[in-house]
C-alpha positions as CSV (number, residue, x, y, z in Angstrom):
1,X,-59.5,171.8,86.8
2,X,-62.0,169.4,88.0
3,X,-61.1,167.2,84.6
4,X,-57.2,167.7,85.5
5,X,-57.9,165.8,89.3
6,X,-59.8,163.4,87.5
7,X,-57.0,162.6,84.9
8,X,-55.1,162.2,87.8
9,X,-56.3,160.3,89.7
10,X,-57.4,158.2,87.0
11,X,-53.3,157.9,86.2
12,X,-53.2,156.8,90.1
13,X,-55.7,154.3,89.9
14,X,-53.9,152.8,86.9
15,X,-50.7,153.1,88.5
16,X,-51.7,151.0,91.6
17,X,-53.5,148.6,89.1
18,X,-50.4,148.2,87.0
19,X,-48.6,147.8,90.3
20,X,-50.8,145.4,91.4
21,X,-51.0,142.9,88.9
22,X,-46.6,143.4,88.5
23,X,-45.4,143.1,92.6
24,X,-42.7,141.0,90.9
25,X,-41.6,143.5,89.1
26,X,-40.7,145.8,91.3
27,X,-39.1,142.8,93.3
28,X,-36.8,141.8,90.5
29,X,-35.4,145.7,89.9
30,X,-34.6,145.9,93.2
31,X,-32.6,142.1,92.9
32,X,-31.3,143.4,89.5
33,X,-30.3,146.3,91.3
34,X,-28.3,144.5,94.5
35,X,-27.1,142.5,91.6
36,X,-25.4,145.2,90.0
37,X,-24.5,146.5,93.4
38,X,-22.8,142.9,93.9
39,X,-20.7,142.8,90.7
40,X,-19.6,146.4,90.6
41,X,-17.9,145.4,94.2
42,X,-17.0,142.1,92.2
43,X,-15.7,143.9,89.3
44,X,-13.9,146.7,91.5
45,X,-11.8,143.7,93.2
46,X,-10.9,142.2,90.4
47,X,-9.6,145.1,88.9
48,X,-7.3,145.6,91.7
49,X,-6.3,142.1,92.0
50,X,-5.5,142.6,88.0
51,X,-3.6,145.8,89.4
52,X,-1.9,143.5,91.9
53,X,-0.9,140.8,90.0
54,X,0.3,142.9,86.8
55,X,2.7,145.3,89.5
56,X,4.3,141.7,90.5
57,X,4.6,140.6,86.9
58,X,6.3,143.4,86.3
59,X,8.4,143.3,89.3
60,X,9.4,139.7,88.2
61,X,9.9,140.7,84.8
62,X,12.6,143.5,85.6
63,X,14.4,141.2,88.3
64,X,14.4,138.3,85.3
65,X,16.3,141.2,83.0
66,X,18.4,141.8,85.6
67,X,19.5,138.5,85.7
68,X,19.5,138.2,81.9
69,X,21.4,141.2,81.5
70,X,24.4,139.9,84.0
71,X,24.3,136.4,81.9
72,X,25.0,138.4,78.9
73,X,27.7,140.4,80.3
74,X,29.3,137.3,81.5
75,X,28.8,135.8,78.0
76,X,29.9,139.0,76.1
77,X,33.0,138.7,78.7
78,X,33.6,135.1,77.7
79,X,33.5,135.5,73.6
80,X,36.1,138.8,74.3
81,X,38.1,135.8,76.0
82,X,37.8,133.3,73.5
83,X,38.5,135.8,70.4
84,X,42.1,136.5,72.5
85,X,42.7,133.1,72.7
86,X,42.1,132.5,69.2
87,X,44.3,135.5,67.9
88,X,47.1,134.7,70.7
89,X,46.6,130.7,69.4
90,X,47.2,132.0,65.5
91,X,50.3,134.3,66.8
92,X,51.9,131.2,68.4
93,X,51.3,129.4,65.4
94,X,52.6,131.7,63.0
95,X,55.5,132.7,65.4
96,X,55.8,128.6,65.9
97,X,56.4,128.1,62.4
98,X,58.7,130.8,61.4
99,X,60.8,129.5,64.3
100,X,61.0,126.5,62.8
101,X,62.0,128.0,59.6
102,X,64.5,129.1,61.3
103,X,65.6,125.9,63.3
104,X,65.9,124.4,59.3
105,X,67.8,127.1,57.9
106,X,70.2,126.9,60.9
107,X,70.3,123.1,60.3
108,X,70.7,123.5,56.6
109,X,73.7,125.6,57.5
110,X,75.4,123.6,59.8
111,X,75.1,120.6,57.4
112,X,76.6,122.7,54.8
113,X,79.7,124.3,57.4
114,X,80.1,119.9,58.3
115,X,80.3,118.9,54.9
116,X,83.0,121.9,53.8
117,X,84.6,121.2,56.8
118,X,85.6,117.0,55.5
C-alpha cells in the first residue's frame, strides 16, 4: 500500500511538473474552448438567418408564380382569341369568294338574258 501512495503521489508530482512547464496550455483549451463557444452561437445564427432568408425566397418565389401563372392565363386567353380570328378570317374568305362566284354567275347571266334580249 505504501508503494501505491508513493505511485501516486509520484503521478502528482509529475502532474504539477507537466502543468508547470505547460500554463499555456491550459490557457489555450480554455480560448479554444470560448472559441468554440463563440462559433457555435455564430453558427446557430447563421443557420436561422439561412432559415430566414430561404422562408422569404420561397415566399417570393410562390408570389413570382402567381404572377407567372396569371400572364399565362392571359396569354393562353389571347392565342384562344387569335385562333378565332384566324378561323372566322378563313370563313369570311371562303364565304367572300363563293359570293363572288356568285355575283359572276349572276353577271354571266344577265349578259346572256341582254344579249337574247337584242
Amino acid at each position: 500500500m505504501a508503494d501505491h501512495k508513493n505511485q501516486d503521489s509520484e503521478f502528482k508530482r509529475e502532474l504539477e511538473l507537466f502543468e508547470q512547464r505547460l500554463p499555456g496550455k491550459v490557457i489555450i483549451e480554455e480560448e479554444l474552448k470560448k472559441t468554440a463557444t463563440r462559433l457555435e452561437r455564430k453558427i446557430d445564427m447563421n443557420t436561422s438567418e439561412i432559415r430566414l432568408l430561404r422562408s422569404d425566397f420561397e415566399k417570393s418565389q410562390n408570389e413570382q408564380n402567381a404572377k407567372l401563372d396569371k400572364i399565362i392565363q392571359i396569354l393562353e386567353g389571347m392565342t384562344r382569341t387569335l385562333d378565332e380570328l384566324k378561323t372566322d378570317k378563313i370563313a369570311s374568305e371562303l364565304t367572300f369568294l363563293r359570293h363572288e362566284n356568285k355575283l359572276d354567275n349572276h353577271e354571266d347571266r344577265m349578259i346572256k338574258l341582254e344579249s337574247s334580249k337584242n
